[in-house]
C-alpha positions as CSV (number, residue, x, y, z in Angstrom):
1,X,-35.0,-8.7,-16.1
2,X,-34.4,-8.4,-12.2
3,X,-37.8,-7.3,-9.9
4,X,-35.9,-3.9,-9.4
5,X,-35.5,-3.4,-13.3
6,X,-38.6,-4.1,-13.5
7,X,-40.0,-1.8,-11.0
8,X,-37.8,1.3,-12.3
9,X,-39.4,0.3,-15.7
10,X,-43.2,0.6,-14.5
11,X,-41.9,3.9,-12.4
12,X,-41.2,5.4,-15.9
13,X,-44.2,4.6,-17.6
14,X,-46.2,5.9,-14.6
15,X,-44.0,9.2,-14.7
16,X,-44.6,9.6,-18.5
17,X,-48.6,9.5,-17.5
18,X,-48.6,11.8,-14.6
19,X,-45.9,14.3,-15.7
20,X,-48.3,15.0,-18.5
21,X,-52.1,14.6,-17.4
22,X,-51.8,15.6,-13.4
23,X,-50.9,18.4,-11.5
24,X,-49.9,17.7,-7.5
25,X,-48.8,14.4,-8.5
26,X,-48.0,11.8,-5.3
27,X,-46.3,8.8,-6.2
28,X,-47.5,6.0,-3.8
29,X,-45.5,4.5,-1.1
30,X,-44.4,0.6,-1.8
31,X,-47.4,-0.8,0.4
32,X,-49.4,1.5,-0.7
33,X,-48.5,0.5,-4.4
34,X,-49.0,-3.4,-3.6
35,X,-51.3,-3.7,-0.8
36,X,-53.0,-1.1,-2.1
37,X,-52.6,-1.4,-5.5
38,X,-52.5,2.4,-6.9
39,X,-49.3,4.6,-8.3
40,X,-50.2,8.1,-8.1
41,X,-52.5,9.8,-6.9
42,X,-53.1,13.7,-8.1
43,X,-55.4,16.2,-10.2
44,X,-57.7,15.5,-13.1
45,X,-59.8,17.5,-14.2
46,X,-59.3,19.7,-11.0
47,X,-60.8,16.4,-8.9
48,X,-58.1,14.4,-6.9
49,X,-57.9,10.6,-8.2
50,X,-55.5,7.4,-7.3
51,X,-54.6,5.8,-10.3
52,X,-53.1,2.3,-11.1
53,X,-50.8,2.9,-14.4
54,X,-50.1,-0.4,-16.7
55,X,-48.0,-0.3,-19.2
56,X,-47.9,-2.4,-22.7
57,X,-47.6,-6.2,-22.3
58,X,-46.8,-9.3,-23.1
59,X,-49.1,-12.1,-24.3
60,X,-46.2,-14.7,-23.1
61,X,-43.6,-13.4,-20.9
62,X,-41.2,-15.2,-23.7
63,X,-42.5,-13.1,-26.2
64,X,-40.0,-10.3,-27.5
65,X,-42.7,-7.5,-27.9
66,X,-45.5,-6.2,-26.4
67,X,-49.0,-6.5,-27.7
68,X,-51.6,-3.6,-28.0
69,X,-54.9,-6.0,-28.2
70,X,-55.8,-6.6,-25.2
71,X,-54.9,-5.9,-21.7
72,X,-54.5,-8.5,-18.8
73,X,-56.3,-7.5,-16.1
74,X,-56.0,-9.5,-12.2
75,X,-58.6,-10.7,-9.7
76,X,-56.5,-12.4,-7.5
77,X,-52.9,-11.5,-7.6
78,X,-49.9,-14.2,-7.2
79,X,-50.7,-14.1,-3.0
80,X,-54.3,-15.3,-3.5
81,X,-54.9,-11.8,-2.6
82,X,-57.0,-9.6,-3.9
83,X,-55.6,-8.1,-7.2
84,X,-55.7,-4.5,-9.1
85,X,-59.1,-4.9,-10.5
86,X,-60.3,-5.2,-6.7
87,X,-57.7,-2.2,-5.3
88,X,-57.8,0.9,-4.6
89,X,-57.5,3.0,-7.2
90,X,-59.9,5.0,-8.5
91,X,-59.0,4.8,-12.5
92,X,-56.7,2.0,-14.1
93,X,-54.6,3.6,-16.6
94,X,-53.7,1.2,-20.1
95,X,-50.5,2.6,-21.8
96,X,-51.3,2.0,-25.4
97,X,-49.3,2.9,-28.6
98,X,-50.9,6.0,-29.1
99,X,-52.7,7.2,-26.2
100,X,-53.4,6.6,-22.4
101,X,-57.0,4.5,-21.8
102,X,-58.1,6.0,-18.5
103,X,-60.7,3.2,-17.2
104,X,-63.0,3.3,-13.9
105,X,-61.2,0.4,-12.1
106,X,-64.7,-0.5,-10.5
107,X,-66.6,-0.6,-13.6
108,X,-63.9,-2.1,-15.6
109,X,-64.0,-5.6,-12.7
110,X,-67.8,-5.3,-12.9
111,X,-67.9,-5.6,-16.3
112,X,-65.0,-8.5,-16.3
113,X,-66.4,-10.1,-13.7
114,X,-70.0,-10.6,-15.0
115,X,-69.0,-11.2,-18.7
116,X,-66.7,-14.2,-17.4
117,X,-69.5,-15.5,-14.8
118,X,-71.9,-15.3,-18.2
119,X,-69.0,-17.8,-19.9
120,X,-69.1,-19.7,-16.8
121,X,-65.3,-18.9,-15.9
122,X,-63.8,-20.5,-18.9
123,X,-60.3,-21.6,-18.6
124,X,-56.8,-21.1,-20.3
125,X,-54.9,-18.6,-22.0
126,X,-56.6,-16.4,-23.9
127,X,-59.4,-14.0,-24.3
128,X,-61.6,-14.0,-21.8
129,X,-60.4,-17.0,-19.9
130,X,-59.4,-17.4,-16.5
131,X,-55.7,-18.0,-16.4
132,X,-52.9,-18.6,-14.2
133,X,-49.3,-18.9,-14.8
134,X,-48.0,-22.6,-13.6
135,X,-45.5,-21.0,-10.8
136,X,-48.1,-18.8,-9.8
137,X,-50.7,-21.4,-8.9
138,X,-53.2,-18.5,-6.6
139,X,-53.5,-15.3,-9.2
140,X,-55.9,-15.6,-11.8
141,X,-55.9,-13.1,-14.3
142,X,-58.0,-12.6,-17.8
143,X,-56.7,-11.4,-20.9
144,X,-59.3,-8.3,-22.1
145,X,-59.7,-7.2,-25.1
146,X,-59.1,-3.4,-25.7
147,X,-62.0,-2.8,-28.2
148,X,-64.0,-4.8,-25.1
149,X,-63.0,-2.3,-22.4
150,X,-63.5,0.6,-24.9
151,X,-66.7,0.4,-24.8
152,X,-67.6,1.0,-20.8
153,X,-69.0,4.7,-19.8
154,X,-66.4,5.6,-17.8
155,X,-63.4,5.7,-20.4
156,X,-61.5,8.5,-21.7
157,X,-58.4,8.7,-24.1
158,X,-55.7,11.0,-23.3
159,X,-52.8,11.7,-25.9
160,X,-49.6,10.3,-24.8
């Protein structure tokens, strides 16, 4: 799959969100979504939120399907930069398989953060280890799992 497939792929899944659960939607600009890191911003709730919309993944990127266990979520993105769990947005949205997991971003990289600092930043592939893909030598990412993230305060489920 090309970068632009890609990105027209990630465009839906945000659309299928915000067309749904927001009213004066704003898609974000392209610096906005990766300098940035946030999608939309518009109404929940009648209060005005960015949110950073993920949609299902892959454990491997060789994998044929996509998981619904656990969500990867980045520190540092492929740049060295500071990734989605450090942007921002307000809310980080998880598609799942049968509803939306609206997440406070803040809360959600606290809570990573300090749960892998208590494992002493274990890592490898895998839950709750620091990982980075061998091309991709600056990100470091952490595979999270959902029933983990579930249980922060500021969650909410929203039908898809």
């Amino acid at each position: 799959m090309s970068w632009r497939e890609f990105r027209e792929k990630g465009r839906i899944v945000e659309r299928n969100f915000y067309k749904k659960h927001l009213t004066n939607a704003i898609e974000s600009s392209n610096y906005q979504d990766f300098s940035e890191h946030w999608d939309v911003q518009g109404n929940l709730d009648g209060k005005t939120f960015k949110f950073d919309v993920k949609g299902l993944k892959k454990t491997n990127r060789w994998d044929s399907n996509t998981q619904d266990d656990a969500a990867w979520v980045e520190g540092t993105n492929v740049k060295g930069q500071p990734g989605w769990g450090r942007g921002k947005a307000d809310y980080i949205v998880f598609e799942r398989s049968n509803y939306w997991l609206v997440v406070d971003r803040e809360e959600l990289f606290k809570f990573v953060w300090d749960e892998l600092k208590s494992r002493g930043f274990p890592k490898g592939k895998g839950i709750w280890l620091v990982y980075n893909r061998w091309d991709r030598p600056l990100e470091r990412t952490t595979m999270v799992p959902y029933s983990d993230i579930e249980k922060l305060k500021d969650v909410r489920k929203l039908q898809k």
